[in-house]
N, C-alpha and C positions, 0 to 999 in steps of 0.2 A: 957900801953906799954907792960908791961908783960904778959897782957890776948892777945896782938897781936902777940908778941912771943912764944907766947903758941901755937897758933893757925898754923902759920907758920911751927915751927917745927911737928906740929900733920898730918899738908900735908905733909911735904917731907915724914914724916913715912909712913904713905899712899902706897906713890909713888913709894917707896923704896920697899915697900914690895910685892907690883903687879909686879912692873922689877923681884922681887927676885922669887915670884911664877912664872911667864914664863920661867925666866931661869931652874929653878929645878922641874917644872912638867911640861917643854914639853906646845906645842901647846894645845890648848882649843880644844873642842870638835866640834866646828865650822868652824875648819879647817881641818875635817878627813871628808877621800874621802871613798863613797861607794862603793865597787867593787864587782860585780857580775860574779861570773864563771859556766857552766853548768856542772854539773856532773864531778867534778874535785876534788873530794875529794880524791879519792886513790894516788893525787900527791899533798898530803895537804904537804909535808916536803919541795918537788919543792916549793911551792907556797908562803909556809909562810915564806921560803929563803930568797925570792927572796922581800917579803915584808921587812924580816928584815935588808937586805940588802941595798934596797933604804930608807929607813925611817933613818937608820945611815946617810945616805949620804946627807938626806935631811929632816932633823929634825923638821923644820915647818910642815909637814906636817905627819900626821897618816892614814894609810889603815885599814880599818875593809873590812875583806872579807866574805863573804855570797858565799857558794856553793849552786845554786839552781838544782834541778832533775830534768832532762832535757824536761821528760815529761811535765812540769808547766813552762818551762819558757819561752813559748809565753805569756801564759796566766797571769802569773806574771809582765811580762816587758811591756805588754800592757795594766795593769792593774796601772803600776808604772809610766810610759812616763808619760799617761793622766793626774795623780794627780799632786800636788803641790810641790813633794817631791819625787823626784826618784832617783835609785843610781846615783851615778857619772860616771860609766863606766862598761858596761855591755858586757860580749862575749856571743855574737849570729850570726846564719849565714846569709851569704847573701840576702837569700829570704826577709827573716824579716825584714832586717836592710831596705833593699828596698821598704820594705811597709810602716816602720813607716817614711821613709826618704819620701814618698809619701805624710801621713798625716804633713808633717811637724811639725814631731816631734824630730828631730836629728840636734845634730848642725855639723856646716858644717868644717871638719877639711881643716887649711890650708894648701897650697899646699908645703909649709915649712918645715913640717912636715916628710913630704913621702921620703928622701933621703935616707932611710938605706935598703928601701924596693928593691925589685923584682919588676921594673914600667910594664910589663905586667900585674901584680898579681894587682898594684895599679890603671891600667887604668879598670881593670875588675869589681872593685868594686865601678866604679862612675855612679850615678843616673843623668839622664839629666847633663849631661857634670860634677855635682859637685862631691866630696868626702864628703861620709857621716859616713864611718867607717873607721879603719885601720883593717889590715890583721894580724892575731895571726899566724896561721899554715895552710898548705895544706897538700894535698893529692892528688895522681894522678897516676891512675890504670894499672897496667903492664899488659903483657899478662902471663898468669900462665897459662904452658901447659904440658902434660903428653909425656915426648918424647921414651920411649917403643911405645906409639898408632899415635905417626907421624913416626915414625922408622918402624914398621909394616905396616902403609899405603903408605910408600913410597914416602912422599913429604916432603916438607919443610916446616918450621912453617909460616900458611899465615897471615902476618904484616897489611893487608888491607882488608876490608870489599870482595871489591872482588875478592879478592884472595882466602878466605876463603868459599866463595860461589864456585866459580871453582872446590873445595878441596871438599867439602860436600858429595857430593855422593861419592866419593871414599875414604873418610873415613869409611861411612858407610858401607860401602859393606865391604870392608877390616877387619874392628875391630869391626863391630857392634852399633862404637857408634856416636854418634850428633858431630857435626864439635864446638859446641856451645849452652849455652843458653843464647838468648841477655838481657831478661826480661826487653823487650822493653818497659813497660806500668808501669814500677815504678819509681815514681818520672818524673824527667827531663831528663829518658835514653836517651828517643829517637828524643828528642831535643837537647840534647849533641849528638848526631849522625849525624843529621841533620846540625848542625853547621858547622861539618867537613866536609859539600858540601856546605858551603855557605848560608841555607836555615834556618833563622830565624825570621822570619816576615812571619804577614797577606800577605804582597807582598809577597816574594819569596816561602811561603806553596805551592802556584801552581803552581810554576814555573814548568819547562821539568826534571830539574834534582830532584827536590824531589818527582815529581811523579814516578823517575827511581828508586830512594831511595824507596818508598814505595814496587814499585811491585817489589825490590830486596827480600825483607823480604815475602811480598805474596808469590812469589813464591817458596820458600825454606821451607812456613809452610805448602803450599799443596800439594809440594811432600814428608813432612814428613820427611825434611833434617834439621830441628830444632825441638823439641821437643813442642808437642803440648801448655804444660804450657806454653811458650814462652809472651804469653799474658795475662797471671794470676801471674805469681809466680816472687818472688822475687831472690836478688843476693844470700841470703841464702839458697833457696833451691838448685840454680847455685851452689853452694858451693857443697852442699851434691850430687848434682850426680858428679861433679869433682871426691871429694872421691871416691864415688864409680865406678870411669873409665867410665863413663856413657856420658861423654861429652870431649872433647880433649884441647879445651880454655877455661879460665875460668879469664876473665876480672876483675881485682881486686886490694885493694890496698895490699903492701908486710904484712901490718902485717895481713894476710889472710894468710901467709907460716903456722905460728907459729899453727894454726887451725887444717893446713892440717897435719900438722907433728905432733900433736899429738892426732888427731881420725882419723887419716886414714897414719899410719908411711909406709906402702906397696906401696901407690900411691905417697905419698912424695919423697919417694928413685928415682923413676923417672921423679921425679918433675924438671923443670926448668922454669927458666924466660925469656922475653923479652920487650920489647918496643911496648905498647898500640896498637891496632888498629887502622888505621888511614884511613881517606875517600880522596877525591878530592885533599883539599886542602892543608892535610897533616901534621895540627898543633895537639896538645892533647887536651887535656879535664883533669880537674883541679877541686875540690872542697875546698872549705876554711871556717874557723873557724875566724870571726873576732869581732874587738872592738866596739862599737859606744859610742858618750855622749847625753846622752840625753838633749837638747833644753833647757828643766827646770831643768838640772842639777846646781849645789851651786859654786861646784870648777871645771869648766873646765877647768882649765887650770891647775890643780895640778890633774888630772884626765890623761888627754892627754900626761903631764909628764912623770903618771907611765906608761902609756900604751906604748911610748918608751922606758920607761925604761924596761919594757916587752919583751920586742921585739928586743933589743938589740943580737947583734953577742954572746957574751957568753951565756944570757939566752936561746936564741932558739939553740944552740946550745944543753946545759942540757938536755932542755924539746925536743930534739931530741931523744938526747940517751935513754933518760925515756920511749919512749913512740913510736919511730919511725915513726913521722910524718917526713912532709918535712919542712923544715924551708922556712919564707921567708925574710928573713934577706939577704943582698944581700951577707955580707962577708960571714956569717956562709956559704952558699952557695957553696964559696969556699974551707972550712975546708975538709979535705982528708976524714973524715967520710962521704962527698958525695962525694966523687972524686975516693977515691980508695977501691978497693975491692981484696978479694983472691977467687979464684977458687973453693974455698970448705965452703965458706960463701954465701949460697942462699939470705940469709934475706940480705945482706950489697950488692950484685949486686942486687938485686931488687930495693933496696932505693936508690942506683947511679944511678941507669936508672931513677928512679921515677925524682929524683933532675934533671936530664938533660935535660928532659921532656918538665920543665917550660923553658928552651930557647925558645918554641917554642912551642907558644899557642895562638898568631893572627890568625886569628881576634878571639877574646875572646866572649865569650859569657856573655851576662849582662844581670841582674837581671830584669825584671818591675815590673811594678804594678800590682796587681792579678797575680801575677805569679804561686799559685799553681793551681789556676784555669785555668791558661791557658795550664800548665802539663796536668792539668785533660782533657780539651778538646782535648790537641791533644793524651793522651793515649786512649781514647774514640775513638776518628775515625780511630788509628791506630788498633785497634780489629775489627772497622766495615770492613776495608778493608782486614785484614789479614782472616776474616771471608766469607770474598767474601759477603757483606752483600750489594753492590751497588759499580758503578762504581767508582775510586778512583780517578780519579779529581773530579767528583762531588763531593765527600765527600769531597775532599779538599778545594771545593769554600767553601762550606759549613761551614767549618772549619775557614779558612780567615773572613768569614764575622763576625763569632762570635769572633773571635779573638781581631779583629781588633773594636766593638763593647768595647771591655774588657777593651780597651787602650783610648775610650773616657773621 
């Protein structure tokens, strides 16, 4: 009787003392969410905040964050999804999220979820009808233009593709300089251009108005009304003839001011802002920074947690101020740091235009499958035609068929 009393009380001690280790160390290591960020170490105080912050609030659960270099984290997160054991919650952009959302490798968040967001910004980033990531931060590119060299050519600042064409020779002849450089052939420029007439699909590549789209740009590079690099060079170098008055628009997001204003403070003084270029249809053009979980991730659901809790009105708010993206939180949206600006703050009217932007970004443009590959093909044909290298519907069947090929 006494060797069962013995035994009895040696279990409750036991029991007693596992209850007592959970209480005073915290959750097991079986319950810490992986979190992946890209190149966000210089807001490691933001970040580890914002950790310590939810982890008080919600105790069961611990974040270990890993900042990976941006350079490696296709090649890491594709390297991570596949295995048995990948993080819990990884920030990558759109393209990506949409290829591994392709391999099905992403789980699918639900539609529950999405209330605090910006639902353009959410309907932007669903793969075949579903949601595979949430949205962290956008971006969405003002017009940056030199108003001594519109003041001296005598017009207005042109807001739309053709307007800006109209403006082009008599800039030139006036001030010497390029109306623009589009660097139509980087990335997904000139597919985000093209969207703003409607034209995104193997179908619509041939339609009448993208082939009017094309030979707008032909024609402006053979009379030598944009600058020849137009189909080599990037937004950076865009940058540097801004600086050096060499160009009059300069398509870009605000924290591009902070650049100008201090390696080029002469061109800055006559620097101002305005509201994006816009085609046809008259919506903006938008990049974004978003969450996914991976499929084989442990804790999706203490994953998905912090990734609201990320994204929360006070946190994108912070990582506003830190950093002057645009938030997509719907309330921060409306905090007066996007609303209101003074007269003699370039940087904060840049980032209220930027924030107003996102009203009005239908029809959005969505991510596929092989999607840099299909960049690549259409910056490809967009050289052969600005090159005058063959008729530009034919390039553009040509174009459709391979496209459309990409998407079997």
């Amino acid at each position: 009787m006494n060797k069962l009393r013995f035994v009895l009380v040696l279990v409750i001690v036991i029991i007693c003392a596992g209850v007592g280790f959970k209480i005073f160390h915290g959750p097991k290591d079986n319950n810490e969410v992986i979190f992946w960020t890209l190149q966000m170490s210089d807001f490691s105080d933001y970040i580890n905040g914002v950790i310590r912050e939810f982890e008080n609030e919600n105790p069961e659960i611990k974040i270990k964050w890993i900042d990976v270099p941006f350079s490696e984290g296709e090649k890491r997160t594709l390297a991570s999804v596949l295995s048995d054991n990948p993080p819990d919650l990884i920030n990558l952009n759109p393209d990506f999220s949409a290829a591994l959302a392709q391999k099905g490798a992403l789980y699918e968040i639900p539609d529950s979820s999405t209330s605090q967001f910006n639902p353009s910004i959410i309907e932007s980033l669903k793969y075949n009808g579903k949601l595979y990531s949430l949205p962290w931060y956008a971006t969405s590119a003002v017009t940056i233009y030199n108003k001594k060299l519109i003041d001296k050519a005598g017009i207005e600042v042109p807001l739309t593709y053709e307007k800006a064409g109209h403006a082009a020779q008599t800039i030139k002849s006036k001030t010497g300089a390029y109306v623009f450089l589009p660097n139509i052939t980087e990335n997904d420029t000139m597919l985000k251009i093209l969207n703003k007439y409607g034209v995104n699909s193997p179908q619509t590549i041939t339609s009448e108005t993208s082939v009017e789209v094309f030979e707008y740009f032909k024609d402006l590079y053979s009379k030598n009304l944009i600058p020849k690099e137009s189909i080599t060079q990037t937004h950076r170098e865009a940058l540097e003839k801004y600086m050096s008055e060499n160009i009059v628009l300069f398509q870009a997001g605000a924290n591009f001011l902070n650049m100008i204003k201090e390696n080029a403070p002469l061109t800055y003084q006559n620097t101002d802002v305005a509201p994006q270029m816009t085609g046809k249809l008259g919506q903006n053009d938008f990049s974004l920074m978003n969450f996914v979980i991976p499929l084989k991730a442990k804790h999706k659901d203490e994953a998905l947690k912090f990734a609201l809790f990320l994204t929360n009105d006070k946190n994108e708010l912070e990582l506003a101020k830190l950093t002057n993206v645009i938030a997509v939180n719907k309330e921060t949206l409306r905090n007066d740091f996007y609303t209101k600006y003074s007269d003699d703050d370039l940087m904060a009217k840049a980032r209220v235009i930027s924030a107003k932007q996102l009203d009005k970004v239908e029809p959005v443009l969505h991510s596929s499958q092989n999607q840099k590959d299909i960049n690549n093909l259409i910056n490809s044909a967009t050289q052969k035609i600005l090159l005058g290298e063959g008729d530009t519907l034919k390039i553009l069947e040509k174009l459709a068929a391979d496209w459309a090929e990409m998407l079997k």
